[in-house]
DRENZAMAR-406821 format. One line per 10 residues: their letters; for each residue x, y, z of C-alpha. Coordinates in pm, whole numbers. Example, Ala and Ser with C-alpha at 12.3 -4.5 7.8 and 13.67 -1.06 7.14 Angstrom:
<sites>
AS) 1230,-450,780 ~ 1367,-106,714
</sites>
This chain:
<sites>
XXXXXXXXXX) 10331,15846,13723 ~ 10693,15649,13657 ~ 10655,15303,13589 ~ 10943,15100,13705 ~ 11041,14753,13584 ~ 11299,14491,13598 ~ 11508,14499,13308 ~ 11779,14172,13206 ~ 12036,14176,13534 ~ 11669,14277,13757
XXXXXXXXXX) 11736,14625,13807 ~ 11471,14835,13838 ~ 11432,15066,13557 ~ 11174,15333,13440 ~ 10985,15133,13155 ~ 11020,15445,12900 ~ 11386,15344,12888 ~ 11355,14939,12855 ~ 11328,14779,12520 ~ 11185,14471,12464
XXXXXXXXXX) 11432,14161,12352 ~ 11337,14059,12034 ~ 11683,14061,11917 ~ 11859,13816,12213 ~ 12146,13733,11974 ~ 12271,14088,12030 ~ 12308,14066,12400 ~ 12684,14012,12339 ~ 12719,14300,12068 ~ 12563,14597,12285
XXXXXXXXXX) 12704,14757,12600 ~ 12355,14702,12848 ~ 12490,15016,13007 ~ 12429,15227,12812 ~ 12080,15049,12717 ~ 11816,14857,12922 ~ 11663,14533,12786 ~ 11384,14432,12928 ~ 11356,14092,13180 ~ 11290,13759,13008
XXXXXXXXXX) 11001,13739,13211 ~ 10813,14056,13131 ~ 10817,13904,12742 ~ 10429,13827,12754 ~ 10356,14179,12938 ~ 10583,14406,12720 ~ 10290,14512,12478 ~ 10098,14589,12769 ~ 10319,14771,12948 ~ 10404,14958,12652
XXXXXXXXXX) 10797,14846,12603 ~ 10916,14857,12221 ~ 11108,14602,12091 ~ 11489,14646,12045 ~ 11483,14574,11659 ~ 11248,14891,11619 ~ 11506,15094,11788 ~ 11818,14984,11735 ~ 11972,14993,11370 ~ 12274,14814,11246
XXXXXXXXXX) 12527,15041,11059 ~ 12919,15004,10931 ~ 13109,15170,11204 ~ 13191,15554,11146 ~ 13513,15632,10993 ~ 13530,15205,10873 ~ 13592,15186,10463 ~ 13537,14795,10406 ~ 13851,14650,10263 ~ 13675,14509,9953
XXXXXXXXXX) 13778,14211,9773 ~ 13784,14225,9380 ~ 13600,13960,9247 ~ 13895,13786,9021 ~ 14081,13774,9350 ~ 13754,13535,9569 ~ 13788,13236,9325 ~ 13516,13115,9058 ~ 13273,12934,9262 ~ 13240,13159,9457
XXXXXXXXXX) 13195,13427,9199 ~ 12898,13148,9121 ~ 12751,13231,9426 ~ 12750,13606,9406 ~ 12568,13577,9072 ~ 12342,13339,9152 ~ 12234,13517,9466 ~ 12223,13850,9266 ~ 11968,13705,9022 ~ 11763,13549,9303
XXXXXXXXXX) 11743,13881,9503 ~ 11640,14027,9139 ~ 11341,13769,9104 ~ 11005,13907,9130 ~ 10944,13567,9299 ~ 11175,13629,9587 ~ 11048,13999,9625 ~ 10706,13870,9630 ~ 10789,13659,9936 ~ 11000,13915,10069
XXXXXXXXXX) 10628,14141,10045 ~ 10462,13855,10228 ~ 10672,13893,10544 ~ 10759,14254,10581 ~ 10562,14505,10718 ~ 10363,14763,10548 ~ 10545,15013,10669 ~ 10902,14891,10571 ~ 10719,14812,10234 ~ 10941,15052,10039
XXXXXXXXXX) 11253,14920,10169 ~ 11207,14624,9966 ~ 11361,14833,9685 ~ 11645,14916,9816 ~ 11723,14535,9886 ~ 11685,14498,9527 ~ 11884,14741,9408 ~ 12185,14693,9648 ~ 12492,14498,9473 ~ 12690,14206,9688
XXXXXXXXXX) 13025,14371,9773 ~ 13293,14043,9928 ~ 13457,14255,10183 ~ 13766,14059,10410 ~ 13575,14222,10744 ~ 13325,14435,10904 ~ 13313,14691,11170 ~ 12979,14772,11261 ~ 12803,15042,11526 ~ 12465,15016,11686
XXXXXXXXXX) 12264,15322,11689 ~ 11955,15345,11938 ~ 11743,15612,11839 ~ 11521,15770,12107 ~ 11339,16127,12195 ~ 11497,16252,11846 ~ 11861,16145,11917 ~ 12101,15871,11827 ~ 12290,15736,12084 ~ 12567,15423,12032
XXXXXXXXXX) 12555,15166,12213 ~ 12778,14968,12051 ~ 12998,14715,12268 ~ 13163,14507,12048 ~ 13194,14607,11707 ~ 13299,14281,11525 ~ 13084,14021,11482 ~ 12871,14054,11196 ~ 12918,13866,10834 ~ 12671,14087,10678
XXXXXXXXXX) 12533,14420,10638 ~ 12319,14634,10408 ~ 12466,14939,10416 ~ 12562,15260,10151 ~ 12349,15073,9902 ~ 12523,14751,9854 ~ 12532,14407,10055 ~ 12893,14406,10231 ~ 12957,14023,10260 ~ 13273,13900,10475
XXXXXXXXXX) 13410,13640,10494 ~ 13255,13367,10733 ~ 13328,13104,10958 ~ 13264,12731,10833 ~ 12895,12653,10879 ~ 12772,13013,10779 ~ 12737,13021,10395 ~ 12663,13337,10177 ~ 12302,13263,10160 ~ 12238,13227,10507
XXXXXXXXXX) 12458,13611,10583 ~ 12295,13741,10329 ~ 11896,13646,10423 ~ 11982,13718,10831 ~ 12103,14064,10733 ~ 11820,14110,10503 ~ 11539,13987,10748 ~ 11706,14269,10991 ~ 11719,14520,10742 ~ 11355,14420,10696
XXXXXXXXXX) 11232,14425,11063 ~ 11163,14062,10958 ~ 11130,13769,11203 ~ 11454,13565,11220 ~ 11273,13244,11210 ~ 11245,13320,10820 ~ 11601,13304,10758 ~ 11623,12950,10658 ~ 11348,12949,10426 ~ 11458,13277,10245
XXXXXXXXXX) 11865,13127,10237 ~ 11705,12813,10061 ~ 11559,13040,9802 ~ 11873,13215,9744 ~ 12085,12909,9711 ~ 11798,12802,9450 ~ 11781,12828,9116 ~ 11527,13004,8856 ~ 11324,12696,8809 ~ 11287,12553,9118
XXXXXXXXXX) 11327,12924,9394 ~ 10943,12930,9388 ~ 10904,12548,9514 ~ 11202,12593,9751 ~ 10963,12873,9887 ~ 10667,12686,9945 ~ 10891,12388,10114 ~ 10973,12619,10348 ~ 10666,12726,10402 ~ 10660,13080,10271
XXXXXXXXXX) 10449,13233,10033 ~ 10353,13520,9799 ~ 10208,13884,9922 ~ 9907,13819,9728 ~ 9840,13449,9946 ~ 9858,13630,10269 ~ 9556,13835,10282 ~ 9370,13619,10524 ~ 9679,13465,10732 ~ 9741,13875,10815
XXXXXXXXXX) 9416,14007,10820 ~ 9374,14288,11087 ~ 9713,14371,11176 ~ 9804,14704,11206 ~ 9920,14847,10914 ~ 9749,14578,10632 ~ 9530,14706,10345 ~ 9152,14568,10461 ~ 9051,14267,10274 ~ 8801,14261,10034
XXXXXXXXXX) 8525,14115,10320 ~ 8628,14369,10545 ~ 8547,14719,10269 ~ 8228,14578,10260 ~ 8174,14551,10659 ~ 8310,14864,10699 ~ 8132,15182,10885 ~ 8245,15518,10980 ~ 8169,15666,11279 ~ 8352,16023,11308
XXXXXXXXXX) 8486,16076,11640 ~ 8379,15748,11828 ~ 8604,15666,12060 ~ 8625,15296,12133 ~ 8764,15208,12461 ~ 9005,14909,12558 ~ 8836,14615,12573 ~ 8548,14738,12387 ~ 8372,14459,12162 ~ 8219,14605,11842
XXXXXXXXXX) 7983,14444,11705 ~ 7884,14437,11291 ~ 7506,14399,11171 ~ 7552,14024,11025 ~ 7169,14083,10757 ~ 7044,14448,10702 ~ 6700,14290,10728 ~ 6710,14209,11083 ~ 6862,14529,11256 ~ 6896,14305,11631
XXX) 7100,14027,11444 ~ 7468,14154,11567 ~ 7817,13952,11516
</sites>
């Protein structure tokens, strides 16, 4: 039977075609429609109800038929060639991977290579499309396509020019974190460590309170998708075909020696 919910103007919508907003600083960039965001109020009911969340569906890409205008990099000036470099090298560090590891998801693990193999390319502007990918098609929903500073795209990192306030470092981690499926709220910390240098990008980390892969066993222990901890392989127990039902508590023996002793 159809589900119906209220999606962001409170129409009533079949829930297999609202999403979730996770990504409310797109509102303005996608045409709502052609795609159905779900109410602000439905945000603590959305996993229940079985609503995905916009950033899982919808992907960023450079318009079709849009060749950035790239900018040579005699022609952007030498500090900012400083910049590129130094952002470059950062990206390169095994230390900024390694945080990079500590935030993604496993299963966007191998996408931290292609973030460091991609090469900053200044560009004067960028067109971009969003594609929402559903029941095996692609559909654009695109509204406005300007609007975006950075992309990773075609293997490289097209960079435009930005408005004052918005700095290279700060593009460049927002448009990784997205490439990422990484929560915006790490931008900051991951722009600091750009903007850092060799000595000091692993302290700059820490200050902004991230840390390496290896430090976050326990802080993401039992999400879906993480390698069990070492405690955990030694709790383990099969049971082929148990089904455990919603809501079911399952229980470990806590001492082998006392078989009623449960946890």
């Amino acid at each position: 039977r159809n589900l119906f919910v209220p999606d962001f103007e409170g129409k009533l919508v079949s829930s297999d075609l609202v999403y979730q907003n996770d990504c409310p600083w797109l509102l303005t960039r996608l045409d709502l429609n052609l795609i159905h965001i779900a109410h602000p109020k439905l945000a603590a009911l959305c996993e229940t109800l079985s609503i995905g969340p916009l950033s899982e569906n919808v992907c960023e890409h450079l318009e079709a038929g849009f060749v950035p205008s790239e900018i040579k990099m005699e022609d952007v000036g030498f500090t900012t060639q400083t910049v590129i470099a130094r952002i470059e090298k950062n990206i390169n560090s095994h230390h900024f991977l390694g945080m990079l590891s500590g935030l993604v998801n496993s299963s966007h693990e191998n996408s931290i290579r292609v973030v460091k193999e991609c090469k900053i390319v200044p560009v004067k502007t960028l067109r971009t499309s969003f594609v929402l990918s559903t029941q095996g098609r692609d559909f654009d929903v695109t509204l406005n396509h300007t609007g975006s500073y950075c992309i990773l795209d075609r293997g490289s990192i097209f960079l435009a020019e930005s408005p004052i306030g918005l700095n290279s470092e700060l593009a460049i981690a927002a448009a990784v974190c997205d490439f990422l499926c990484i929560d915006r709220k790490h931008v900051a910390g991951l722009a600091a460590m750009l903007a850092s240098d060799e000595e000091n990008i692993v302290t700059v980390g820490r200050t902004m309170g991230l840390s390496q892969a290896n430090e976050q066993g326990e802080l993401r222990r039992g999400e879906p998708g993480q390698p069990l901890v070492a405690t955990d392989l030694k709790l383990v127990e099969l049971k082929p075909l148990k089904v455990f039902s919603k809501g079911e508590i399952v229980a470990i023996q806590r001492n082998e020696n006392t078989p009623g002793d449960l946890v």
